[in-house]
Phi, psi and omega in degrees: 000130158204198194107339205284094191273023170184123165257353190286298177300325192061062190250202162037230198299352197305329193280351166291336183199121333306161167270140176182158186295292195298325168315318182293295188290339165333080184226121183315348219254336183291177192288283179342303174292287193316324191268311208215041187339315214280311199279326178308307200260036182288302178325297165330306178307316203278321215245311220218110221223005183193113199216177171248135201240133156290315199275350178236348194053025192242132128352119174246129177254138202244305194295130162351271213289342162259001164263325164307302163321309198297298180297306162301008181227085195261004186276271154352306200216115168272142179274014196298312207266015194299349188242023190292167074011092170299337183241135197283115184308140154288139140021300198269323203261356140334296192263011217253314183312308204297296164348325180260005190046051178251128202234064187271138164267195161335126163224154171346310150342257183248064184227153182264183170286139354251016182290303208260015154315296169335284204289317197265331154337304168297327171288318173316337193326299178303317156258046210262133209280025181271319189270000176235014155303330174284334162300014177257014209258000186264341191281314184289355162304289191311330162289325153289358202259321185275309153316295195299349170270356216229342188323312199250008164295295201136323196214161179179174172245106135313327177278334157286341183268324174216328174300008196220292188291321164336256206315334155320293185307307204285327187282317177265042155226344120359289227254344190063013170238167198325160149264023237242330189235060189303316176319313191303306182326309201258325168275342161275342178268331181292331159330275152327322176279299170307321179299324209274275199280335180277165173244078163286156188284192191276318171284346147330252150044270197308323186291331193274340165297315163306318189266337172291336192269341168284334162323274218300328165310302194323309220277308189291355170289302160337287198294337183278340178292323198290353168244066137217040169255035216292358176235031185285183183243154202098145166299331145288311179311309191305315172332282178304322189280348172295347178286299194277341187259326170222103164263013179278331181231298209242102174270157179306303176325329340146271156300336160272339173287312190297342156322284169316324187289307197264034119328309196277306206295320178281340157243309219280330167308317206275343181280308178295331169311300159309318172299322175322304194276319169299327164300290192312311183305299206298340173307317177250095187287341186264331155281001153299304181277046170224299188289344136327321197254308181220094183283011129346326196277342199293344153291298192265028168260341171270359160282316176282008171267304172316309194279292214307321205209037208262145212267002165274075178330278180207173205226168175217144180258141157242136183266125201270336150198187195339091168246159176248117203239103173074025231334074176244161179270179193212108208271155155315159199063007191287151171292128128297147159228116171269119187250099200292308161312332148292314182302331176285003196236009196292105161317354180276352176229352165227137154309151146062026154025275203277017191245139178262091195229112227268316189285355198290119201269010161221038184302327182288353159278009161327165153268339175337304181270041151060157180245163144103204191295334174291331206312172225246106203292335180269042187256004135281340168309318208281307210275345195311301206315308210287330187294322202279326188301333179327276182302343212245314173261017161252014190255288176291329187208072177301334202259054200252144149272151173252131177274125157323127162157143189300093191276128192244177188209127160322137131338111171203156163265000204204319142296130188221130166166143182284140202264009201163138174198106194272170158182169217221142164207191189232119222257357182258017188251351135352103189319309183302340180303301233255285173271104182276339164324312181338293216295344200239353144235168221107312159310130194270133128243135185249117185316133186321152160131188167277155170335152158280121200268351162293357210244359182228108184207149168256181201261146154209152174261128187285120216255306204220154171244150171188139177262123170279330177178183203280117176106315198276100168266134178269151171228155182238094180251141168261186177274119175303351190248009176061055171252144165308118169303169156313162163273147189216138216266175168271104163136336170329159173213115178267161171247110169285100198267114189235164159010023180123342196268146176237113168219161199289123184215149176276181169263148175226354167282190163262120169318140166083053164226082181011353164258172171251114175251131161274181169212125166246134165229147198281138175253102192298343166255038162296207194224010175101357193276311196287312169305317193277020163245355162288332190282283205280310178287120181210177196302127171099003176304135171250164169233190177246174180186132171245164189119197345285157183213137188261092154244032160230037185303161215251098175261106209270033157240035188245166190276297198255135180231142169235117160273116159180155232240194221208085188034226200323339184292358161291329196304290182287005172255353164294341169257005156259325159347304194291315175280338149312302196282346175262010151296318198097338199284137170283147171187167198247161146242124156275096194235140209247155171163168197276323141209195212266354181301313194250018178255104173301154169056073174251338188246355165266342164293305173319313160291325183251349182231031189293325170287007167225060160209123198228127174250131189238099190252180210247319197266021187241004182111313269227041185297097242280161219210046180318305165330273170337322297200281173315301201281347182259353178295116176315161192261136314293053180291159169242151164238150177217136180276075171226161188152198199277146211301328176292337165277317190286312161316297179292342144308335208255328154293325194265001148229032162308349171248019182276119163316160176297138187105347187277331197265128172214128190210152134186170207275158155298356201202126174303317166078214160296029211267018157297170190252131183218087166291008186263347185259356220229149183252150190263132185232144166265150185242137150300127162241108189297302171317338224216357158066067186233096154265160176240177148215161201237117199275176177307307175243046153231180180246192214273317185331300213273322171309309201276346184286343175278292184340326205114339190285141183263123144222168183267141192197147209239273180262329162064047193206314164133017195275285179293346181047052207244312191264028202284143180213166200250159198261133159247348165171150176122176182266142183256148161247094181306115187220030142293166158233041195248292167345158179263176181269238236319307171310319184304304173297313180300336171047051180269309204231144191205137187258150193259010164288023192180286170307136218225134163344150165248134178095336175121333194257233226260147175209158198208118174246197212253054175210000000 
C-alpha cells in the first residue's frame, strides 16, 4: 500500500487503498446504518471487510474474527478514543464546556495499560456474579411494581412505563446513588450520549453542551454528598473509599469522570437492549410463543436478542503502530469503527447469520459486550435485568402485540434502541384475572452468568429412517412445528439430544432440501448415545437438537482440494464434495474403510462424484497410499481430514512440511479427553487481563474454573473436539489432551483448549483472560 499522506490521523489517500464505490459513500450517520447496521455493512463482510470511510475519517471493521482480533489485543489497538467526541465540537460549545470546568478523564472505558488493569482489579468485586444473585430479587420488585401500574390498560410505551426507569433504578442502587432525580437523570444522560456518539449541528452543540457540562457539576454534587457517606452501600461508595486508601489508582480525576460515565453506562445500554429485545420477539411471534410455553429458553433468547439486535452497535479503537488487519495494513494512528453488530450477524462465525433464532447454541459468543480485558464489566447486571423482563411479561402477558407504528432512534454510531415501543393487550385476557395465585408462584431463577447451554434446543422430528451401510443408520429430521431449520454451511454439525444422550453428528445432505440428514454408526464401545438411537429412534420419533454449528469450515478461496475420510468421518466431507462441485473448484475424494459393506453413501459419491473419487476399502486391497495421498496435492491446495486419530496423526505428520493452514482436520470420536478427578491434580492459574487468581480443583476443569470466575468463554463439545474454548497461554506447561491443536501448535505451548487440558504437573499456568 502506498500513498498514505497522514499516517498519524489516518485521513486523505489512505482511503485509495482500498478501494470500493460503497466505501467512498459510506456514512454511519446515513438511513441504512441508522435503520440496520449489521444489513448496511453485508456488502463489506462479503467484499471489503476492513475499508477506510472518508466521509467519517475511521477504518471501518465489519468481520467477527477481525473485531475480534482488534478487542483482544488492547496494546495494538488502544481504547484512548473509545470516548472521543465522534463529531468535533465548534469554538462555542468549547467554551460552553470550559465555563462548567468540565474534564472528564480517563475511565476503565478508553484508559491504556497499566492503569486500566490496576483499576479494574480493585474495582471488580461488585460484579462478580455470587455478588449480584442477590440483585435479583430488587430487580422483579421493581418490575412488578412498575407492570402493576400499567396490567389493565391495555396499551402502554414500554420504554416509558418500564424500560428506561427500571434499569435506572437498579444501576443507582447498584452504583449507591440517590435516587431521587430520575427526570434529571435522563436529560443528561441521553445528552452525554448525543455529545459522544451523535452528529448534532453546531447549535445542537451547544445546547448539549449545557447539559453535559450541568452532568458533569451534578455528578461531582453526587460524589461529595456521597463521601460524608463512610459507610455507604454501592459501587461508587467502594470507589470512593478506594480513593481515599491508593489515590495513585483510583484518582480524584478518576472518580468523578466514572461517575459521569457509568450512569449512562450501567442503564442507558441495558434500557436500549431491552427495548431492542421486546421489538425483535414480538416481531418474531413463534419465539415469543416457545418461550411462553418454555421459559428455560429465556437466557439464551436474551443472548440471541444481544447478537441480533444489541443496543451496543459498535466501539472504536487506534491503532498505536503499524498493523495489518483483514489483510489490509494499517498505518499507525488509524482510527477504528469496530462495528459489532455486523460481526455479530457474519456467517463465517454463526450459521445463517442473519436469522433470529432463540435455539442458536452460540449466540453468547455475540461481541455486544466487547470481548478480551475491555469486555463490559456490568454484562451480567444487563441480562439478570433482560432475563427477569422476559420471564415477568411473559408469564402475565403472554398475549402482548406489537402495536402498528414508525420506531425512531437518537442518530449514533455506537448506540442503537428505539426511542418508543408501544404495544397492546387484551386485559381481560390476563392470566392473573383467571388465576391470582400466578403472582405468588411460578417464577423462574436463573442463575447469574451466561446461559445454560442444556436449556437450548429445539423440538425436531424424525421425518425417514434408512440404512446407509452395515452399522450405519440415515435419519431425515425436521422442525417438530413444520418450521424452517437454519441454513447450514459445509463441514457443519448438530448435537442430538436422545434418550439421556447428548451427541455430535455432522450434517450430510444438501442445504436447503428442507431437512437435516444425518449418518449414525453404532459404536459397539460407545457410551451408548449410538445404539439408543439405532434401537429406539424411529419414523415420527421427536427428539431435541442443538445447531447447526461450523467448527470445521470449508475455506472456499483456495484452487485445489483433497478430501479424506476415515468410515464414519465421510459425513462433513461428503458435504464439502457437494459444496465444491457446485462451486466449479477442483478436489479429490479419498475415502478409507474396511469394506464398502460399511462405508456409507458409496453409490451416491460414486454417482454424483465419481471422476473425484477413489474408495479405498481395505478388504478388497485397496488400502490408501498416504504418502502418494500428500506428493499429489497441487501447490498451494488444502487437505481436509476427519476419521479416526491413527489417520489424521499420519496426514498430519506427513504434511508437516506444507505451508500453514494447508492441513484441516477433525475428529469424530473425543477419545480420552474425560476428566478422572482420581488421577488428576488441582493447579492455580493467573488470568492476567481480568488480575483474577483461581484455582482449578481435581475434579473440575480449567473451563468450569474460569466460568465461576465471571469470565465469559465460549465452549461446544466440552470434549477436546471443537476448539470453541480456546484461551491463549503466557506462561507454564500445559498437558493437551485436546483434539483439535498440530503436534507444532502443542510445542509451540502458546494455546491451550480449557474443557479438557490441564496444567502438567500440578503447576502454576497464566493465561490471556
Amino acid at each position: 500500500m502506498t500513498g498514505l499522506s497522514d499516517a498519524e490521523t489516518g485521513t486523505a489517500d489512505e482511503a485509495a487503498c482500498p478501494f470500493s464505490r460503497a466505501a467512498a459513500e459510506f456514512d454511519p450517520f446515513d438511513a441504512p446504518y441508522q435503520a440496520d447496521p449489521a444489513e448496511a455493512l453485508r456488502w463489506s463482510r462479503e467484499q471489503l471487510p476492513v475499508f477506510f470511510s472518508e466521509k467519517l475519517g475511521y477504518w471501518v471493521v465489519s468481520r467477527y474474527e477481525d473485531i475480534k482480533a482488534v478487542f483482544r489485543d488492547n496494546i495494538l489497538y488502544s481504547p484512548c478514543i473509545a470516548l472521543e467526541k465522534i463529531t468535533p465540537a465548534p469554538p462555542e460549545a468549547m467554551e460552553v464546556l470550559k465555563s462548567y470546568g468540565y474534564q472528564l478523564n480517563r475511565t476503565m472505558v478508553n484508559e491504556d495499560e497499566p492503569a486500566h488493569m490496576e483499576r479494574r482489579r480493585v474495582l471488580m468485586d461488585h460484579f462478580l456474579p455470587e455478588n449480584l444473585e442477590a440483585k435479583q430479587e430488587m430487580v422483579r420488585r421493581l418490575t412488578r411494581e412498575k407492570m402493576d401500574q400499567f396490567i389493565d390498560r391495555g396499551r402502554v410505551d414500554l420504554v416509558d412505563a418500564l424500560l428506561y426507569e427500571v434499569p435506572l433504578n437498579v444501576a443507582l442502587h447498584f452504583l449507591g446513588v440517590p435516587e431521587d432525580e430520575i427526570a434529571v437523570f435522563k436529560t443528561f444522560s441521553v445528552a452525554h450520549s448525543v455529545n459522544t456518539w451523535g452528529k448534532p449541528t453546531d447549535e445542537q452543540q451547544i445546547a448539549v453542551a449545557h447539559s453535559v457540562g450541568q452532568f458533569w457539576q451534578y455528578a461531582g454534587k453526587i460524589i461529595d454528598r456521597m463521601k460524608q457517606e463512610p459507610d455507604g452501600t454501592g459501587w461508587m461508595h467502594e470507589t470512593i473509599r478506594k480513593n481515599a486508601q491508593m489515590p495513585d489508582v483510583v484518582t480524584d480525576s478518576y472518580v468523578h469522570s466514572m461517575m459521569m460515565a457509568i450512569i449512562v453506562a450501567a442503564h442507558e445500554t441495558t434500557s436500549l437492549a431491552s427495548a431492542n429485545m421486546f421489538r425483535t420477539l414480538l416481531s418474531h411471534r413463534q419465539a415469543w410463543d416457545d418461550i411462553c410455553d418454555d421459559p428455560s429458553l429465556i437466557p439464551n433468547a436474551v443472548e440471541e436478542c444481544l447478537r441480533y439486535a444489541g443496543s451496543i452497535v459498535a466501539w472504536r479503537r487506534q491503532a498505536t503502530a503499524p498493523a495489518r488487519l483483514g489483510g489490509v495494513e494499517l498505518p499507525a494512528g488509524a482510527k477504528l469503527l469496530i462495528v459489532q453488530a455486523s460481526g455479530n450477524q457474519d456467517e463465517r462465525h454463526f450459521e445463517d447469520g442473519d436469522r433470529f433464532d432463540i435455539y442458536r447454541d452460540n449466540a453468547v459468543d455475540h461481541l455486544t459486550f466487547g470481548y478480551g480485558s475491555h469486555q463490559c464489566m456490568g454484562k451480567n447486571i444487563g441480562r439478570m435485568e433482560m432475563r427477569i423482563f422476559l420471564e415477568e411479561f411473559t408469564r402475565r402477558l403472554p398475549h402482548l402485540k406489537l402495536c402498528e407504528q414508525t420506531f425512531a432512534h437518537v442518530p449514533s454510531t455506537s448506540f442503537r434502541g428505539p426511542e418508543e415501543v408501544w404495544v397492546a393487550w387484551d386485559p381481560a385476557g390476563n392470566p392473573e384475572r383467571r388465576d391470582p395465585s400466578l403472582l405468588s408462584r411460578g417464577e423462574r431463577h436463573f442463575p447469574v452468568g451466561p446461559p445454560l447451554r442444556r436449556d437450548i434446543a429445539r423440538k425436531v422430528k424424525v421425518a425417514a429412517v434408512r440404512r446407509e451401510a452395515e452399522g450405519v443408520v440415515g435419519l431425515t429430521l425436521v422442525d417438530a412445528r413444520g418450521r424452517a431449520l437454519p441454513k447450514w454451511s459445509a463441514g457443519a454439525h448438530v448435537e442430538l439430544v436422545a434418550g439421556g444422550f447428548d451427541r455430535k453428528y455432522s450434517l450430510c445432505g444438501k442445504p436447503g432440501n428442507g431437512g437435516y440428514d444425518l449418518a449414525i454408526l453404532r459404536e459397539a464401545d460407545g457410551r451408548g448415545g449410538s445404539a439408543h438411537i439405532h434401537d429406539a429412534v424411529t419414523e415420527g420419533t421427536e427428539l431435541r437438537l442443538r445447531g447447526p454449528h461450523n467448527l470445521f469450515r470449508l475455506d472456499e478461496n483456495t484452487d485445489a482440494y483433497v478430501l479424506v475420510a476415515g468410515g464414519i468421518g465421510i459425513t462433513p466431507i461428503i458435504a464439502m464434495a457437494d459444496r465444491l462441485q457446485a462451486l466449479g473448484k477442483s478436489y479429490h475424494v479419498h475415502y478409507c474403510g474396511r469394506s464398502r459393506q460399511t462405508m456409507a453413501f458409496v453409490e451416491r459419491l460414486e454417482r454424483e462424484h465419481g471422476s473425484c473419487l477413489t474408495i479405498h476399502a481395505g478388504n478388497e486391497g485397496q488400502r490408501a497410499d498416504l504418502q502418494q495421498i500428500v506428493n499429489e496435492l497441487p501447490a498451494g491446495g488444502q487437505i481436509y481430514v476427519c476419521g479416526p486419530e491413527r489417520l489424521i496423526a499420519a496426514l498430519e505428520q506427513l504434511t508437516a512440511h506444507l505451508p500453514g493452514g494447508s492441513f484441516h482436520f477433525e475428529f469424530f470420536a473425543a477419545g480420552s479427553a474425560g476428566l478422572d478427578p482420581a488421577r488428576e491434580k488441582g493447579f492455580e492459574v493467573d488470568l492476567a487481563d481480568s488480575g483474577l487468581k483461581i484455582t482449578v480443583a481435581a475434579d473440575e476443569t480449567l473451563l468450569d474454573a474460569i466460568l465461576a470466575a465471571g469470565i465469559d468463554v465460549a465452549c461446544d463439545c466440552r470434549e477436546g473436539l471443537c476448539g470453541s474454548c480456546e484461551v491463549t497461554l503466557l506462561d507454564g506447561e500445559v498437558d493437551h489432551r485436546d483434539k483439535v491443536l498440530t503436534r507444532t501448535e502443542r510445542a509451540e505451548n502458546r494455546r491451550m483448549m480449557s474443557c479438557c487440558s490441564r496444567s502438567a504437573n500440578g503447576g502454576k499456568l497464566k493465561l490471556a483472560l
